[in-house]
C-alpha positions in Angstrom: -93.7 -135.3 226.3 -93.9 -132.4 224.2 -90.9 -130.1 223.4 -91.9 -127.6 225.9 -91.4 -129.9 228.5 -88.1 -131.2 227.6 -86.4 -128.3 227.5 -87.7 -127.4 231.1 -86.0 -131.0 232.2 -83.0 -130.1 230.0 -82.7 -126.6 230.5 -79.5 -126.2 233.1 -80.4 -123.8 236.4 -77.3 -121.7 236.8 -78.6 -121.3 240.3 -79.0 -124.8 241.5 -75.4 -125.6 239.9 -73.6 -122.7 241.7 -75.2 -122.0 244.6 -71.5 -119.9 246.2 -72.0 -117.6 243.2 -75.5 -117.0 243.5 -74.9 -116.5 247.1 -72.5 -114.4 247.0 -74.3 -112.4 244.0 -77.0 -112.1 245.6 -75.3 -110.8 249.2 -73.3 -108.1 247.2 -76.4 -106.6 245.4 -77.8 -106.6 248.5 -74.5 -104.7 250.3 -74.6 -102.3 247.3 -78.5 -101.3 247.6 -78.1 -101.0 251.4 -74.6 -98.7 250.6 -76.2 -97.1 247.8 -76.4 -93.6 249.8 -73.0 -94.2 251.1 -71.4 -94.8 247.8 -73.2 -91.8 246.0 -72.1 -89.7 248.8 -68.5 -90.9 248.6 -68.5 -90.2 244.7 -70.2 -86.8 245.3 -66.8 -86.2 247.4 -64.9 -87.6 245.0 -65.7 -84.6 242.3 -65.5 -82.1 245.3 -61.9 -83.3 245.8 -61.3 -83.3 241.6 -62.7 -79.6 241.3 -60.7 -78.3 244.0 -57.9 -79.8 242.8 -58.6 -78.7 239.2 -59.2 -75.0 241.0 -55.7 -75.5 242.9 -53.8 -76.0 239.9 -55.2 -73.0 237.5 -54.0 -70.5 240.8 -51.0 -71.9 240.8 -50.8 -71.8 236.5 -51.5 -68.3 237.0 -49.0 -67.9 240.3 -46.5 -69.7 237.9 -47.3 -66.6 234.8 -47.4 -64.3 237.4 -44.1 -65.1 238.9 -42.3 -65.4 235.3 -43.8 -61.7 233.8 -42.2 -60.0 237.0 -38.9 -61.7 236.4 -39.1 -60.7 233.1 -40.2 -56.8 234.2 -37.3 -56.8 236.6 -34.9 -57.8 233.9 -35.9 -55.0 231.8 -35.8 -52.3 234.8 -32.8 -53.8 235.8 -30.8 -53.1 232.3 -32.8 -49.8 231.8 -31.4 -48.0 235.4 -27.9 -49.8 234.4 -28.1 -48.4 231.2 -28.3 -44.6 232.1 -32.2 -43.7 232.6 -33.4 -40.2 233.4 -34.2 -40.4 236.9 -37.2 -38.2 237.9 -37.3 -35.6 240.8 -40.5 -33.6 242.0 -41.3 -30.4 239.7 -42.2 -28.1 242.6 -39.0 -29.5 244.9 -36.0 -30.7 243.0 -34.8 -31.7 246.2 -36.9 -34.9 246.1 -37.6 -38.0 244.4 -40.9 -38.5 243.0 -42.7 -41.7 241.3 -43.4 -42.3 237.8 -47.4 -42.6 237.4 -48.5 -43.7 234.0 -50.1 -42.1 231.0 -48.8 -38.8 232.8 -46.0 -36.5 231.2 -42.6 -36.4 232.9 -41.4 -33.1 232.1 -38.3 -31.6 231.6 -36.9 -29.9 235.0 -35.2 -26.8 233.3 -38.0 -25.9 230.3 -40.7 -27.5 231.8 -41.6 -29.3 228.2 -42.4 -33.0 228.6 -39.7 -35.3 227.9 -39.9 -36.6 224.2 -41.2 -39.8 223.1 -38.4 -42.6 223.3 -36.9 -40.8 226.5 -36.3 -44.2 229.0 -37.0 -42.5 232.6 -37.2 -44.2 235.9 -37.6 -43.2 239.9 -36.3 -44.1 243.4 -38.5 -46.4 243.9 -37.8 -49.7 241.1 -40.4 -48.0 238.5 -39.0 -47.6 234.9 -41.1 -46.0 231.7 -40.5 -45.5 228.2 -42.0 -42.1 227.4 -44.6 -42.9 224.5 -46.8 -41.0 222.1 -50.5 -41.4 223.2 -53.3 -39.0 221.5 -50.4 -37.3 220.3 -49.0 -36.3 223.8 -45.4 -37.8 225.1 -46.3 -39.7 228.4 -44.9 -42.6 230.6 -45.7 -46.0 229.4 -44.2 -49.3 229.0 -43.2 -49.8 232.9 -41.1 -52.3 234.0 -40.0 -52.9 237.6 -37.2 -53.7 240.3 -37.3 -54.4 243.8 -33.6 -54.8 243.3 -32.3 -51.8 245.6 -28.8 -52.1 244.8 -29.5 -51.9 240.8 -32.1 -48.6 241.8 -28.9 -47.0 244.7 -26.5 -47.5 241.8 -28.4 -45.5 239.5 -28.9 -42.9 242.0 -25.6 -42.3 242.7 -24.1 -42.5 239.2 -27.1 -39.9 237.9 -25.5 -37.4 240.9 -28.6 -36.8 241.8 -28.6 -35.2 245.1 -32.9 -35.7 245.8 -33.9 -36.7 249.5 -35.9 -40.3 249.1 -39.3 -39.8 250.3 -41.6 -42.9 250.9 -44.7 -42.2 248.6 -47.6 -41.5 250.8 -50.5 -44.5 250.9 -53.9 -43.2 251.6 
């Protein structure tokens, strides 16, 4: 007997010893090739479910920044109209209030000169502007807004302002 046929006698057959483990080895690489489509298709949804919920959660990151900047504008709006701002009527009909638009010039009602640079103005309607220097030329800038009626009624009526609120007109 040469060596090469001792170690066939010799050599142990995993199989033969454990017949259970081989079996059931054996049945679940079979279950996993029949399921193969199954499970890819189940992982597949898997990373649907993961990028959706990765998607979710930058909106509501950006709901959450969204949410915190116009707290933070209405706290500035709020303490400008409390603090005295120039509230702005219509040029052509002092009778009414008008809304601040930006980059424009809010001019004076009496001279007609724009209001100069530093000037905090607001309107009826929550908006609130710094007047700044751009190219050289004083116009609204830096806004900040309300939807706090009271804060914007009690400006109103301590400026003495006697302007008919008019809703702006949407096109």
């Amino acid at each position: 007997m040469d060596f090469k046929d001792y170690q066939a006698q010799t050599k142990p057959n995993w199989i033969k010893r454990n017949p259970v483990a081989a079996g059931a080895i054996a049945l679940m690489t079979l279950a996993a090739a029949v399921n193969f489509p199954t499970i890819a298709q189940n992982m597949q949804a898997t990373g649907r479910v993961r990028e959706k919920a990765m998607e979710n959660s930058e909106v509501n990151q950006q709901l959450q920044a969204t949410s915190l900047f116009t707290e933070q504008q209405a706290e500035i709006a709020e303490k400008r109209y409390s603090e005295g701002c120039v509230l702005v009527v219509a040029s052509n009909d002092p009778g009414k209030f008008t809304s601040l638009t930006e980059g424009q010039p809010v001019l004076d009602a009496v001279r007609g000169v724009p209001l100069p640079a530093g000037t905090v103005v607001c309107d009826a309607f929550g908006n609130t502007a710094r007047i700044i220097a751009q190219n050289g030329e004083p116009v609204a800038g830096e806004f900040a807004f309300t939807g706090n009626k009271q804060v914007v009624e009690d400006a109103i009526a301590a400026s003495n302002a006697d302007a008919e609120i008019n809703q702006p007109n949407i096109e």
